[in-house]
N, C-alpha and C positions, 0 to 999 in steps of 0.2 A: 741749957743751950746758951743761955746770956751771960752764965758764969764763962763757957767756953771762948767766947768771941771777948770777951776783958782780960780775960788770960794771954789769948793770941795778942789782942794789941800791945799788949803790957812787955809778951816774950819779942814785938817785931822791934818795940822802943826801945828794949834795953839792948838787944843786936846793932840797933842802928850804933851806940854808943861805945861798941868794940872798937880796938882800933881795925883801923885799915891795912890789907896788903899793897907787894907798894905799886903793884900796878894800878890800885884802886886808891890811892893817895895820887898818883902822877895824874889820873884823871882827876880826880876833886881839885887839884892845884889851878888843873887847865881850864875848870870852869870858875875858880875864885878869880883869874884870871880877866875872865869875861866884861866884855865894854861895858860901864852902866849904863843906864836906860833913857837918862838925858844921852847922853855922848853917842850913844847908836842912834838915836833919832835924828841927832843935830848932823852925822857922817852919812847916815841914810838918805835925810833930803838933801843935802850938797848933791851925792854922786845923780842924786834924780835930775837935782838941776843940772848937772852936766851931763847927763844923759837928751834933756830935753834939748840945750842949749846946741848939744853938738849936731843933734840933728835939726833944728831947726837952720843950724848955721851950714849945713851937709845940703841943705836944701838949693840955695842958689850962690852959697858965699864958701865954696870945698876949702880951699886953701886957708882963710882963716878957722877953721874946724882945726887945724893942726894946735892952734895955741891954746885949746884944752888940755895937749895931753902932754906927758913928762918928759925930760929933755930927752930920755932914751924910748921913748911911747913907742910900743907896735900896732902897726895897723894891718889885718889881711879881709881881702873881702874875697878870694880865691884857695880852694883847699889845695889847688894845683900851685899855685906861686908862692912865692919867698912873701914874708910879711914886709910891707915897710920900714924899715927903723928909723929911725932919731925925728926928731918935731920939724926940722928942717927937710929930711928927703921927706918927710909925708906931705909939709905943705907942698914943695918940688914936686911932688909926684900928682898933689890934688889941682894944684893950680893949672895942669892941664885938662882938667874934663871941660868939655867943650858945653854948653849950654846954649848955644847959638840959636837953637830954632825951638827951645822952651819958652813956653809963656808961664804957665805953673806946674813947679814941680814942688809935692809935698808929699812928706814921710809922717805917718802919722802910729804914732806909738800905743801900743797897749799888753798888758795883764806886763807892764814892766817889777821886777820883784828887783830888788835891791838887799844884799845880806852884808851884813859885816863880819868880816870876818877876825879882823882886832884893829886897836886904834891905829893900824896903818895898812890893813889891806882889805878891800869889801872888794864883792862882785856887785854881779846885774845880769840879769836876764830880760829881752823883752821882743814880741813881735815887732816887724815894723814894716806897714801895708804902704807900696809906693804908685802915687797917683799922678799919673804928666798930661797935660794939654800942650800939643806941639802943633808947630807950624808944616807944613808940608815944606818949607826951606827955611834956608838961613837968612833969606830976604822980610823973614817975618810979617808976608803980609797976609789978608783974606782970615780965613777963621782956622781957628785953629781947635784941634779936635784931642780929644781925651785917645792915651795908646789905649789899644787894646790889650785887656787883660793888664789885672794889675797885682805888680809881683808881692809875694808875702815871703818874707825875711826874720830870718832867727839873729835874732844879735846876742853876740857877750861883750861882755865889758869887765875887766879889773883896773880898779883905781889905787890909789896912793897917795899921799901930801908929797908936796914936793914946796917948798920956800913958804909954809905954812896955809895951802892952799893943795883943796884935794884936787887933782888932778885923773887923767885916764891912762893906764900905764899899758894896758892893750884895748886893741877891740878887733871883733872878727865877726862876719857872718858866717853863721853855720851850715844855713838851710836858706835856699831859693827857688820858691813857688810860684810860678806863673798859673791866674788865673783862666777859663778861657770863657768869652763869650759867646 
């Protein structure tokens, strides 16, 4: 039995040492290919910190959120609308949400995954749970109360460098969950 299982190893070693067909060479290339292991870590926590950055900055500051992302950056947060293009209409377009009768608004992120995909393009996946204490008007007085129900969101993100700085070249919400009380 032991002679058989030396044998086997010995016949799987000497196969591995055949050449390759070239479908099975074009794969081996694509994974020599592959980012090392510092260079995916150091691309990985960037896009996180732009992942964290943009929502934190998504929070009460929309318009500057645009100068995260690439001179051509898409943004959609509607499966029904056109995406935003270029870093300029999306801050145009963010610099009108109205915050007027928020006291705090926070997006708070979790089970966010970050992949690279090579040294110039990764994704990002991640929930993002959105929590508002509003005023009952724009006069913001009196107490102000927590909305009901708070929505849970599917994000993606693909990044890119852009002037040697990773950047966000789309983002989109996928999925939007209202909780109910």
């Amino acid at each position: 039995m032991r002679r058989r299982s030396v044998m086997t190893g010995i016949a799987l070693s000497l196969i591995a040492l055949l050449p390759c067909s070239n479908a099975a060479a074009a794969h081996h290339e694509k994974t020599e290919e592959a980012v090392g292991i510092e260079k995916r870590h150091q691309i990985q926590r960037e896009c996180e910190n732009l992942v964290y950055e943009f929502l934190r900055l998504f929070e009460n500051e929309h318009a500057k959120a645009a100068d995260l992302f690439t001179e051509d950056g898409e943004a959609s947060f509607s499966a029904a609308a056109d995406p935003t293009v270029g870093r300029d209409k999306i801050r145009e377009a963010w610099s009108g949400i109205d915050s007027g009768k928020v006291e705090l608004n926070a997006l708070v992120a979790n089970n966010l995954l970050v992949k690279v995909v090579n040294e110039n393009n990764a994704t990002a996946f991640c929930y993002v749970t959105h929590y508002q204490h509003r005023y009952k008007d724009a006069k913001r007085e009196g107490d102000s109360v927590q909305t009901k129900g708070s929505p849970l969101m599917s994000w993606t993100f693909e990044f890119k460098p852009e002037d040697g700085k990773w950047k966000i070249s789309r983002t989109a919400v996928r999925g939007y969950y209202t909780t109910k009380e």
